[in-house]
Each structure stands twice: as structure tokens, then as C-alpha cells.
PDB file with one MODEL, atoms N, CA, C and O in Angstrom:
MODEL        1
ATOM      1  N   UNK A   1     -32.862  27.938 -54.354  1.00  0.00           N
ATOM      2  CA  UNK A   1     -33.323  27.604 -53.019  1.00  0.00           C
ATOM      3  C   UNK A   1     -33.991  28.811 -52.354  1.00  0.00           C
ATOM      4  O   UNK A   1     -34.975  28.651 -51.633  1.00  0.00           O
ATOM      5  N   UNK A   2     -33.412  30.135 -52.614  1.00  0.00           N
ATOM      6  CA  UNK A   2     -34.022  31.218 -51.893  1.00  0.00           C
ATOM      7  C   UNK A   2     -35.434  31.685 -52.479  1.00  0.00           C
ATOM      8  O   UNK A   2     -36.246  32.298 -51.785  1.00  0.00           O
ATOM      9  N   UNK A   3     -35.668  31.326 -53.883  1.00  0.00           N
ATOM     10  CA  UNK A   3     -36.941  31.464 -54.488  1.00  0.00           C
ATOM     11  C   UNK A   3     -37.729  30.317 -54.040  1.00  0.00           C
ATOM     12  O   UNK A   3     -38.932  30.525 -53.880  1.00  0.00           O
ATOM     13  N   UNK A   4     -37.346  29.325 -53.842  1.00  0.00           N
ATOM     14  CA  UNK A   4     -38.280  28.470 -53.129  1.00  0.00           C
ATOM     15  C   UNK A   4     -39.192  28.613 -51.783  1.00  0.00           C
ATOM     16  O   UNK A   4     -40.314  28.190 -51.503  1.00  0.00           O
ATOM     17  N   UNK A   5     -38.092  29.504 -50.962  1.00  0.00           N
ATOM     18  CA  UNK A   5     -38.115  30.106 -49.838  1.00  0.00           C
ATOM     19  C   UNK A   5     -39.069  30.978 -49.602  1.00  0.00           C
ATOM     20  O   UNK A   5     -39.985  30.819 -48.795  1.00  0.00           O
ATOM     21  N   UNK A   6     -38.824  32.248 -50.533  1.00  0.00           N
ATOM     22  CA  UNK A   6     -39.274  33.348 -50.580  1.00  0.00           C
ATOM     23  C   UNK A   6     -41.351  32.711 -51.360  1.00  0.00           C
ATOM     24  O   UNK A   6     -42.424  33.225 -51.044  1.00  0.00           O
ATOM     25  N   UNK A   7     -41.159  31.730 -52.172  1.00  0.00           N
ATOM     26  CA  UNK A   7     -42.484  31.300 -52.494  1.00  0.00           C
ATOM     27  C   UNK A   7     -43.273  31.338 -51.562  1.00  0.00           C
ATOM     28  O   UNK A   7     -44.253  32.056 -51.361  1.00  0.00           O
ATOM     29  N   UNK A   8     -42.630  30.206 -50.752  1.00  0.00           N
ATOM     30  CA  UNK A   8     -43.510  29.399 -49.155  1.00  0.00           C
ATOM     31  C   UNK A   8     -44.115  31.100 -48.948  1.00  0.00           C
ATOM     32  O   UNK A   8     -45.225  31.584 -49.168  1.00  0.00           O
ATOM     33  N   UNK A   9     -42.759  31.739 -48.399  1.00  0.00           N
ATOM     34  CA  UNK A   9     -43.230  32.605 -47.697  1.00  0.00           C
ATOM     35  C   UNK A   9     -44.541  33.490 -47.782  1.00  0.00           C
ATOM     36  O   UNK A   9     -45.329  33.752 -46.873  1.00  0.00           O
ATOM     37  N   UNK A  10     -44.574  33.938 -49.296  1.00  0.00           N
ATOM     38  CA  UNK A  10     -45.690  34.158 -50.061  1.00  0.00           C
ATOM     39  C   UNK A  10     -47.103  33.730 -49.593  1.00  0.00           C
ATOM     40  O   UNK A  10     -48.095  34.366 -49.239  1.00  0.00           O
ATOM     41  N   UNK A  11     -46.748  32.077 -49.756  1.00  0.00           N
ATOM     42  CA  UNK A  11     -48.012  31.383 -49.807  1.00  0.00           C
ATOM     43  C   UNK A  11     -48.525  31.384 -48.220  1.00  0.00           C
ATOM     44  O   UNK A  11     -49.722  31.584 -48.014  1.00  0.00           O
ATOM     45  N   UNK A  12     -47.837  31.213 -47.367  1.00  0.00           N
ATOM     46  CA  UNK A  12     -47.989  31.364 -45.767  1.00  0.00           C
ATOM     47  C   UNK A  12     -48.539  32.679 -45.524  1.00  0.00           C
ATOM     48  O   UNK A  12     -49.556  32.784 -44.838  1.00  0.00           O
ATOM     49  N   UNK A  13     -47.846  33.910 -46.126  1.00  0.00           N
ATOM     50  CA  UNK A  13     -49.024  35.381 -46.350  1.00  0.00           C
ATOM     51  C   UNK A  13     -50.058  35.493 -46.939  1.00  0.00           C
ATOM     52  O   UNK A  13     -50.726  36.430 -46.503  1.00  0.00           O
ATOM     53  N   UNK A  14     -50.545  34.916 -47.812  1.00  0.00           N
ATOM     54  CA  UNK A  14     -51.636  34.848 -48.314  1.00  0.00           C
ATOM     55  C   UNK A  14     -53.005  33.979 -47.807  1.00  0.00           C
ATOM     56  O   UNK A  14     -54.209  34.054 -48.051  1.00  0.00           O
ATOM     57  N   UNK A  15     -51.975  32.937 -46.794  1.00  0.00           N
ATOM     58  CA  UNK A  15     -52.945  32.134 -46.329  1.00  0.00           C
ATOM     59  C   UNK A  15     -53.711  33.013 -44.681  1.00  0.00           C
ATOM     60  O   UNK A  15     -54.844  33.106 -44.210  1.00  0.00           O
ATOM     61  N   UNK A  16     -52.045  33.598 -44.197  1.00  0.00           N
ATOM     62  CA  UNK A  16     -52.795  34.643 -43.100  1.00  0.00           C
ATOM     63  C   UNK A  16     -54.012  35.234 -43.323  1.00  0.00           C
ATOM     64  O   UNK A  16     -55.015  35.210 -42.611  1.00  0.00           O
ATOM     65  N   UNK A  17     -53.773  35.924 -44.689  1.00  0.00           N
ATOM     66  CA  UNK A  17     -55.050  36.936 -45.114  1.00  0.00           C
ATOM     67  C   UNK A  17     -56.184  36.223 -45.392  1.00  0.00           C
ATOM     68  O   UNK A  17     -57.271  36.677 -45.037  1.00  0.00           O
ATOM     69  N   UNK A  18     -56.115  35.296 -45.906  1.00  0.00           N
ATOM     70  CA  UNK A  18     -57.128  34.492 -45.963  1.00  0.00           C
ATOM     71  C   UNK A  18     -57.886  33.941 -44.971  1.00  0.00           C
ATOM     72  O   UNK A  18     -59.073  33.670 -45.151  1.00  0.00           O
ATOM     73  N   UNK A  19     -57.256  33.730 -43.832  1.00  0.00           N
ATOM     74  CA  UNK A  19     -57.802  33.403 -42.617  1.00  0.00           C
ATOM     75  C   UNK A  19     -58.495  34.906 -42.266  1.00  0.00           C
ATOM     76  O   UNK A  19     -59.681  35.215 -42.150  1.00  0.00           O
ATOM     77  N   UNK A  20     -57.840  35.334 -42.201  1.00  0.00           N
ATOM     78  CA  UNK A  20     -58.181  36.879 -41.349  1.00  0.00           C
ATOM     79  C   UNK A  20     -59.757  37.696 -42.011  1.00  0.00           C
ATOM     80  O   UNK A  20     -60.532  38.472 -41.450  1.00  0.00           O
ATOM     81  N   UNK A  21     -59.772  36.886 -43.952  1.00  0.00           N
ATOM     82  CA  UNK A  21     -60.828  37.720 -44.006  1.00  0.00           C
ATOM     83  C   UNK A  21     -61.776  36.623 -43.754  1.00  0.00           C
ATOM     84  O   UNK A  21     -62.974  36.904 -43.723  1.00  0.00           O
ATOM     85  N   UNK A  22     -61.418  35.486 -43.582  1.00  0.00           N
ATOM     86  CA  UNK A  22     -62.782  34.359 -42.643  1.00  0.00           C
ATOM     87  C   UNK A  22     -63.179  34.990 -41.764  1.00  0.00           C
ATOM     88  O   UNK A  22     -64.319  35.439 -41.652  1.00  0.00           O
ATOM     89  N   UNK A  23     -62.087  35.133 -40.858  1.00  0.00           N
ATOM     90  CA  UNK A  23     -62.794  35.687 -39.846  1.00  0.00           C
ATOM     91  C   UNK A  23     -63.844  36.667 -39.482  1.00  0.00           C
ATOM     92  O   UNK A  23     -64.666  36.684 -38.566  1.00  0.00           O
ATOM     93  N   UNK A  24     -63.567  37.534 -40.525  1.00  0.00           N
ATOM     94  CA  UNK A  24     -64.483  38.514 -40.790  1.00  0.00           C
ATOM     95  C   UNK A  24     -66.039  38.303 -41.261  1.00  0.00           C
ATOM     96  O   UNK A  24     -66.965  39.095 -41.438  1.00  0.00           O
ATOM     97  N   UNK A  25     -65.906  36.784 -41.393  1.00  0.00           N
ATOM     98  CA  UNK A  25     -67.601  36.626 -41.923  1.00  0.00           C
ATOM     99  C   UNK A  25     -68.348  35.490 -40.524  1.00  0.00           C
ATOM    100  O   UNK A  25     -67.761  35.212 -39.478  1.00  0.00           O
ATOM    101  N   UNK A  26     -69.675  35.036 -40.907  1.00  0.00           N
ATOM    102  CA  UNK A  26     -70.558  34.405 -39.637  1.00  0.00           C
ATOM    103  C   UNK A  26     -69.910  33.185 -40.269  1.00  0.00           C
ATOM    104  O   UNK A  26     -69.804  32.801 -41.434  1.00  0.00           O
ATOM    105  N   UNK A  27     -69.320  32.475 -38.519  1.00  0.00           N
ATOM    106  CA  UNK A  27     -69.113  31.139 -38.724  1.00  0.00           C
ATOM    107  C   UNK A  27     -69.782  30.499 -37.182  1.00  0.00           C
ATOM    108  O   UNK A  27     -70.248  31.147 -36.245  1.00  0.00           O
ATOM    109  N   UNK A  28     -69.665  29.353 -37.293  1.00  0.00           N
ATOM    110  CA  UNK A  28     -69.942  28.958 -36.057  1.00  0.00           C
ATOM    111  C   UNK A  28     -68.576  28.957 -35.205  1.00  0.00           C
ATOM    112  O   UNK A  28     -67.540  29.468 -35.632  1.00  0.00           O
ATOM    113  N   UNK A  29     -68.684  28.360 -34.021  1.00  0.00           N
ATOM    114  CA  UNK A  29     -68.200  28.631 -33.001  1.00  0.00           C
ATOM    115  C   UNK A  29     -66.993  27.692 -33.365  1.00  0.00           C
ATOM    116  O   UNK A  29     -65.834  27.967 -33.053  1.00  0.00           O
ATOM    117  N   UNK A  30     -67.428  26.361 -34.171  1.00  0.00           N
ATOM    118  CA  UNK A  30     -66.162  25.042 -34.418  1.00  0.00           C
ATOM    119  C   UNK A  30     -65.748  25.460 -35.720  1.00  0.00           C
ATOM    120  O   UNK A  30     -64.941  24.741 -36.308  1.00  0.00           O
ATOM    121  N   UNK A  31     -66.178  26.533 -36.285  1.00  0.00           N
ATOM    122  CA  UNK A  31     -65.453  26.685 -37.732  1.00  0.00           C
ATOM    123  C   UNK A  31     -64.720  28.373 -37.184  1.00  0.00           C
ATOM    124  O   UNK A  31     -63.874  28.964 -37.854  1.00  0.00           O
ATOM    125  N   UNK A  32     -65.151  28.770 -36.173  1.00  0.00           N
ATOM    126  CA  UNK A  32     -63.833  30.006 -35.791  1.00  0.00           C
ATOM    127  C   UNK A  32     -62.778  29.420 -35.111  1.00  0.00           C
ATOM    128  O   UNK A  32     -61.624  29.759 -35.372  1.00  0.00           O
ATOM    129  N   UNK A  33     -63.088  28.381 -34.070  1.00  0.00           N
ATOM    130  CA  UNK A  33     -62.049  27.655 -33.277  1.00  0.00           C
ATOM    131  C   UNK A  33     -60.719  26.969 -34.058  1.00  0.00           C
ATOM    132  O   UNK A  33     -59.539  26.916 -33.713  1.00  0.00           O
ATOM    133  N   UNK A  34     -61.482  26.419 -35.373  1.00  0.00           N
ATOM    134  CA  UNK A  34     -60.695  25.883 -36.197  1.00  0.00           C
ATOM    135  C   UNK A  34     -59.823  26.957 -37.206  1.00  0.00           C
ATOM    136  O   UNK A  34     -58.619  26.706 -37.268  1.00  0.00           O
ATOM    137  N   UNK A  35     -60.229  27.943 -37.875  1.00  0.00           N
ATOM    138  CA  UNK A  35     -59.546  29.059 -38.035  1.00  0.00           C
ATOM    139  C   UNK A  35     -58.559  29.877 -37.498  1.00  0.00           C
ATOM    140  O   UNK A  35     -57.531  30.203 -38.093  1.00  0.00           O
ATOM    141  N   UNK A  36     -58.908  30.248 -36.242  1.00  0.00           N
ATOM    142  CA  UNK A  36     -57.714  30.824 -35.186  1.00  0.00           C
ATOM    143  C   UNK A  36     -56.894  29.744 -35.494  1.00  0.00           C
ATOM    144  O   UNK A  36     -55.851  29.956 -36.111  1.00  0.00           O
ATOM    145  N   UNK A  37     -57.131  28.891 -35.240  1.00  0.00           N
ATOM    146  CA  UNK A  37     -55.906  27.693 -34.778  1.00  0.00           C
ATOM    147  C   UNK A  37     -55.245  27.370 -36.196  1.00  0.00           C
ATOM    148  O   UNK A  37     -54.135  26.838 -36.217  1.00  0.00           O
ATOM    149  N   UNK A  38     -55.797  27.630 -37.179  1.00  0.00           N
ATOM    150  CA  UNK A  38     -54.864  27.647 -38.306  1.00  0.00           C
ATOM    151  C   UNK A  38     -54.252  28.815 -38.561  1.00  0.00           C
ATOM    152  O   UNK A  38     -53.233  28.558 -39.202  1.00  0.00           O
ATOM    153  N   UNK A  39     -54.348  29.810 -38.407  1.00  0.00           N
ATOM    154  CA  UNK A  39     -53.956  31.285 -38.406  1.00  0.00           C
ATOM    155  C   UNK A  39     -52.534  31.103 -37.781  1.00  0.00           C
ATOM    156  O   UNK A  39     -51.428  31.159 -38.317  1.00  0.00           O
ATOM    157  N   UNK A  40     -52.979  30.815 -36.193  1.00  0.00           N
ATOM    158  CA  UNK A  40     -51.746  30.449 -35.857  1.00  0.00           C
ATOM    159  C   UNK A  40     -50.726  29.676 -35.875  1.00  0.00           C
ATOM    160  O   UNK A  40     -49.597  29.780 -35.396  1.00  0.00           O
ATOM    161  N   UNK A  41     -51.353  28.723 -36.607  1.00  0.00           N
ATOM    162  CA  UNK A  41     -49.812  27.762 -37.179  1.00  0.00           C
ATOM    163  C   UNK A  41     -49.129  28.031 -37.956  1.00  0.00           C
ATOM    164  O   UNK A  41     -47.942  27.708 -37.979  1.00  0.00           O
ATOM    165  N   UNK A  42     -50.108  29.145 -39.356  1.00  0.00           N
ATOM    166  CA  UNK A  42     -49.086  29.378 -40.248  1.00  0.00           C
ATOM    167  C   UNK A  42     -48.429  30.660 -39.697  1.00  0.00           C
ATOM    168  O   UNK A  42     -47.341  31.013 -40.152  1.00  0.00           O
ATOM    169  N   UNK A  43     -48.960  31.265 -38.875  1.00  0.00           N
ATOM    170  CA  UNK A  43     -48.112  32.270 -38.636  1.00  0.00           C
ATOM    171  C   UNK A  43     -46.582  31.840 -37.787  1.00  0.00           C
ATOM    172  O   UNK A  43     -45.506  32.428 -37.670  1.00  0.00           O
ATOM    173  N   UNK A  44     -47.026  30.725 -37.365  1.00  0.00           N
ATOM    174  CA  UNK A  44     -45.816  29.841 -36.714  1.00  0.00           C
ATOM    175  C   UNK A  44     -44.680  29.540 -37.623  1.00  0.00           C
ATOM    176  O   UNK A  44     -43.470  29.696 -37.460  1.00  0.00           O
ATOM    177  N   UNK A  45     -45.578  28.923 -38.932  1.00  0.00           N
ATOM    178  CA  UNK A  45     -44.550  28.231 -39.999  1.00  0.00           C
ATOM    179  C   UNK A  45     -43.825  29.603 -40.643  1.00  0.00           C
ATOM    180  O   UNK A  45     -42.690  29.726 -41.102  1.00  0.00           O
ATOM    181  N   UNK A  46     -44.515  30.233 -40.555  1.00  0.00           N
ATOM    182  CA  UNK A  46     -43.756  31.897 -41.410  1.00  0.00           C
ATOM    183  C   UNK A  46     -42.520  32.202 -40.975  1.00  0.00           C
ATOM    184  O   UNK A  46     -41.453  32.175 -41.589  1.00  0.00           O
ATOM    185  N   UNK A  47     -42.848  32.604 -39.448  1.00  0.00           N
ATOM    186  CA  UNK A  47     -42.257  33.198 -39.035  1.00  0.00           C
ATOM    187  C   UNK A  47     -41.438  32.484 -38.722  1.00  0.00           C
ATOM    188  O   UNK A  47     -40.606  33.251 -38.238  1.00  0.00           O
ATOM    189  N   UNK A  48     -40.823  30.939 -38.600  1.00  0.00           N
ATOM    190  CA  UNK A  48     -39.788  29.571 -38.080  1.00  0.00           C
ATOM    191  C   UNK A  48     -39.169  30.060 -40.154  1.00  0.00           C
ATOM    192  O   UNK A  48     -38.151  30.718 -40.368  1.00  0.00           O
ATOM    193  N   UNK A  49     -39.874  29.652 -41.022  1.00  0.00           N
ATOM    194  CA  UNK A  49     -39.295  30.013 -42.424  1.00  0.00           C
ATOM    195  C   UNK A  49     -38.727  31.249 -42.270  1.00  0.00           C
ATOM    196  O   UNK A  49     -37.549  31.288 -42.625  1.00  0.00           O
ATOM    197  N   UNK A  50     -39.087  32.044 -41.946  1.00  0.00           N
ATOM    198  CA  UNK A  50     -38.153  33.451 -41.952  1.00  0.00           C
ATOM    199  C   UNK A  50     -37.075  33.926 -41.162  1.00  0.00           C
ATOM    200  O   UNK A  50     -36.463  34.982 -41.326  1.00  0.00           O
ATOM    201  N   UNK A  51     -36.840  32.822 -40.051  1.00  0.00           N
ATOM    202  CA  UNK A  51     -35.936  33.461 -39.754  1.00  0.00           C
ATOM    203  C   UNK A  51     -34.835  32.062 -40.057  1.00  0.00           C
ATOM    204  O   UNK A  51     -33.670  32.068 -39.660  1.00  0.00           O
ATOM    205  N   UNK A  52     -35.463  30.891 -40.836  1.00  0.00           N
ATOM    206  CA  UNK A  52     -34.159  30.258 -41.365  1.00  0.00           C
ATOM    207  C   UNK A  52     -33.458  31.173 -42.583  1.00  0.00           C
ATOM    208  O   UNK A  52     -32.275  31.302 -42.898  1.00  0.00           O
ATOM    209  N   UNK A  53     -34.925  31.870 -43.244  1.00  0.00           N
ATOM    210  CA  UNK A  53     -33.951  32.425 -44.605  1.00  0.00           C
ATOM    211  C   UNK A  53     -33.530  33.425 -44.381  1.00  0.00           C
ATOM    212  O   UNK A  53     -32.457  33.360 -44.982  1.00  0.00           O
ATOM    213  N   UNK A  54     -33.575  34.566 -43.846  1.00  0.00           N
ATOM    214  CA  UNK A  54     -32.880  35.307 -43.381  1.00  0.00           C
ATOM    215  C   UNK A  54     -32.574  35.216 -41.346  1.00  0.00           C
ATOM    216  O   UNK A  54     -33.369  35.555 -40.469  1.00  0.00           O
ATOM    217  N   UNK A  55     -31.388  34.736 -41.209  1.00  0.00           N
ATOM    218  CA  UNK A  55     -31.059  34.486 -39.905  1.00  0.00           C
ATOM    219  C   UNK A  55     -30.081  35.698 -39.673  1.00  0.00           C
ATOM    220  O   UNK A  55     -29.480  35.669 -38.599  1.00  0.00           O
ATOM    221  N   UNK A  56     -29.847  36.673 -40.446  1.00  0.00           N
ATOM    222  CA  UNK A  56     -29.497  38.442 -39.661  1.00  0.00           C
ATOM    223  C   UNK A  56     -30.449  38.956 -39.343  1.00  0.00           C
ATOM    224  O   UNK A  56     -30.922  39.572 -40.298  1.00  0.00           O
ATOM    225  N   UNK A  57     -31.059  39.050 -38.414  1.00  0.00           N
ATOM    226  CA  UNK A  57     -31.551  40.200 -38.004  1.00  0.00           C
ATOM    227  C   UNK A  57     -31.115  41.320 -36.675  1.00  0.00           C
ATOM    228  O   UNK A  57     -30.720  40.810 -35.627  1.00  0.00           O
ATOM    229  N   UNK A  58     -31.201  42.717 -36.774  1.00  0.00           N
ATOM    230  CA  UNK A  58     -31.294  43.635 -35.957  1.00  0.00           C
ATOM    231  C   UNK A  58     -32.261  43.852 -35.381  1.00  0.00           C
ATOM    232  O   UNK A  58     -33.206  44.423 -35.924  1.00  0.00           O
ATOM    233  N   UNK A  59     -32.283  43.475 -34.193  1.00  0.00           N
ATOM    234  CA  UNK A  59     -33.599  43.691 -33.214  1.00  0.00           C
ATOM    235  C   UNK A  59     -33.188  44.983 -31.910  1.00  0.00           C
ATOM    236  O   UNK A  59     -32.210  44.966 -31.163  1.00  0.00           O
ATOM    237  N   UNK A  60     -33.947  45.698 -31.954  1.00  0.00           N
ATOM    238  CA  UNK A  60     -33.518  46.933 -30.782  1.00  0.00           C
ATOM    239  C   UNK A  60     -34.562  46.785 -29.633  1.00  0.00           C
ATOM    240  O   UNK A  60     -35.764  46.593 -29.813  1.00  0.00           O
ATOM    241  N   UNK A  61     -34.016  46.886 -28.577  1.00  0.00           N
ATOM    242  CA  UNK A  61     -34.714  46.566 -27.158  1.00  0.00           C
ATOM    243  C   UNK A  61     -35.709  47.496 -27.705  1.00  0.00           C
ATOM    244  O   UNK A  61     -35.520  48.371 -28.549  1.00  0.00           O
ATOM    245  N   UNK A  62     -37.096  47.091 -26.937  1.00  0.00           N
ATOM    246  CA  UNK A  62     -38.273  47.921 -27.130  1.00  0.00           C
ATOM    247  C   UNK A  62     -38.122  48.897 -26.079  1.00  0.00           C
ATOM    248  O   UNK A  62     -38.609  50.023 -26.186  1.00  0.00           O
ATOM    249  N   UNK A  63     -37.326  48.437 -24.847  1.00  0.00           N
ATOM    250  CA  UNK A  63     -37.676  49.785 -23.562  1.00  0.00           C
ATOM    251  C   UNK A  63     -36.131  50.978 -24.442  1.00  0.00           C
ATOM    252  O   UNK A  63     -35.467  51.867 -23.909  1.00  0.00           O
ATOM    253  N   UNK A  64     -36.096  50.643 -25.333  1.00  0.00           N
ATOM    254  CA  UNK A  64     -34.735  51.956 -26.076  1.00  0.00           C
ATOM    255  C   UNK A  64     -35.610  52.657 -26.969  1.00  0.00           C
ATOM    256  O   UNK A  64     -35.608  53.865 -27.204  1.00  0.00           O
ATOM    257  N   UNK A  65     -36.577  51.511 -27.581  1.00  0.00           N
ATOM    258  CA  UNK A  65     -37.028  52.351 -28.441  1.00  0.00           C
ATOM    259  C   UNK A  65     -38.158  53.504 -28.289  1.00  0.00           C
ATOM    260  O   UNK A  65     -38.192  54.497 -29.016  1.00  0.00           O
ATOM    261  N   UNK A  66     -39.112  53.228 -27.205  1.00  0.00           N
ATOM    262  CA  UNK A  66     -39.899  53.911 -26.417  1.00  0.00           C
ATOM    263  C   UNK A  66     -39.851  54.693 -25.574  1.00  0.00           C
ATOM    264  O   UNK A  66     -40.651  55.560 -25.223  1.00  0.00           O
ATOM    265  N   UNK A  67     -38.397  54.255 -25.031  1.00  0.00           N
ATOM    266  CA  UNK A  67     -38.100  55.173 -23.994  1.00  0.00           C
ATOM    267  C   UNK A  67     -37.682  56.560 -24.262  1.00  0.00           C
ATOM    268  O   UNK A  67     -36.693  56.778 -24.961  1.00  0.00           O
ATOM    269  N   UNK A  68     -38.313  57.417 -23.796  1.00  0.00           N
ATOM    270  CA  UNK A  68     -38.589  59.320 -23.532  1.00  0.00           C
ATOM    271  C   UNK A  68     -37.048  59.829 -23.144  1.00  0.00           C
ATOM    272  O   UNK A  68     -36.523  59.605 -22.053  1.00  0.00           O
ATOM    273  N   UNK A  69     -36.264  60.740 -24.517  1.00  0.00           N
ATOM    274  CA  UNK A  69     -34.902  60.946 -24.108  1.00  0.00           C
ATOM    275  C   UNK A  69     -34.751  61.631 -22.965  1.00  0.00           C
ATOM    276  O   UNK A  69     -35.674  62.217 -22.400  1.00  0.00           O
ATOM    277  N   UNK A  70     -33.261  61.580 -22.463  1.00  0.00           N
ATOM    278  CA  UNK A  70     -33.172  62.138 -21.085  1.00  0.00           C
ATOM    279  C   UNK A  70     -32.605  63.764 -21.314  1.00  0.00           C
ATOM    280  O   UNK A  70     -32.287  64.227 -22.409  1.00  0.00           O
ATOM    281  N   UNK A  71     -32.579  64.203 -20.534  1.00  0.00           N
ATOM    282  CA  UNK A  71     -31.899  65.608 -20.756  1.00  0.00           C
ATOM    283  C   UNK A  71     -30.519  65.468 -21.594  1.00  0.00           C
ATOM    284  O   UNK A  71     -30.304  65.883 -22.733  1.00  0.00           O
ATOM    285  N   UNK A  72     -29.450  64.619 -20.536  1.00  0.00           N
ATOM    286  CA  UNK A  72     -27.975  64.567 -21.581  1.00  0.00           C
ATOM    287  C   UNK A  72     -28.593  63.906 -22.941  1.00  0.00           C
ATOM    288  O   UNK A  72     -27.967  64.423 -23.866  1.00  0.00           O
ATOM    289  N   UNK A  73     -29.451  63.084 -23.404  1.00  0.00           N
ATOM    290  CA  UNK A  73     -29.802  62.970 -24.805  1.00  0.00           C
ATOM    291  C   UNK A  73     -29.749  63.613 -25.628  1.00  0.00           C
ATOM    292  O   UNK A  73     -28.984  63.432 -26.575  1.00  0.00           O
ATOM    293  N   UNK A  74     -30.577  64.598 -25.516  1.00  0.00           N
ATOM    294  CA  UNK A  74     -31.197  65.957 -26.119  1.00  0.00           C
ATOM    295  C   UNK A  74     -29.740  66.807 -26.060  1.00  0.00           C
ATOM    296  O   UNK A  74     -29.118  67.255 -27.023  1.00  0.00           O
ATOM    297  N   UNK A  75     -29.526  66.856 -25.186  1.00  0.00           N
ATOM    298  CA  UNK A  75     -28.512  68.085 -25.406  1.00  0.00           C
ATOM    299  C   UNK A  75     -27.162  67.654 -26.356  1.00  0.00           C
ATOM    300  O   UNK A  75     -26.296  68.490 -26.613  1.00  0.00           O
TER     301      UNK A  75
ENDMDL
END
């Protein structure tokens, strides 16, 4: 089941890139509209697949991670 998983996942990355290097070439205006909008679905489906197959994750507040230590930090 997790190789099944880990496939999709694959194939949902490959399809990103694939979009992404469309984008990179002359399309019209209804064949970019239609691109974005697939870009973003699979990036939808990826990222909904990834966090069924792995549902641990560690996420750290971004204002901790950016944030400039204070004096008692440092010391």
C-alpha cells in the first residue's frame, strides 16, 4: 500500500514539472489558464496524498524560525 502511495506521489511530481516546463513555452492565453489550473490541482492532490501517507509531521512556527535571537538567547 505504501508503494502504491509513494508511486502516485511520484507521478503527481512529475506532472508538477511538467506543467511548470509548459509554462515556460508560448501558449495562448486558454491553454495557460488551463495549465495553472491543473498545476494547481495536482499540487492539491499531492499534497492531500502526503499528508494521508505520512500524517507525522513537525511543523515549527515560522515567526520562531525567523525570528532574530534575543540577548538571553545568545548568552
Amino acid at each position: 500500500m505504501i508503494d502504491e502511495k509513494l508511486a502516485r506521489l511520484r507521478t503527481h511530481r512529475n506532472n508538477i514539472s511538467r506543467y511548470r516546463r509548459l509554462l515556460n513555452t508560448r501558449l495562448t492565453d486558454f491553454e495557460r489558464e488551463f495549465i495553472e489550473k491543473r498545476l494547481s490541482e495536482e499540487r492539491s492532490a499531492m499534497e492531500r496524498l502526503a499528508a494521508s501517507t505520512f500524517p507525522l509531521t513537525f511543523q515549527m512556527p515560522v515567526r520562531e524560525v525567523y525570528a532574530t535571537p534575543t540577548a538571553e538567547a545568545v548568552t
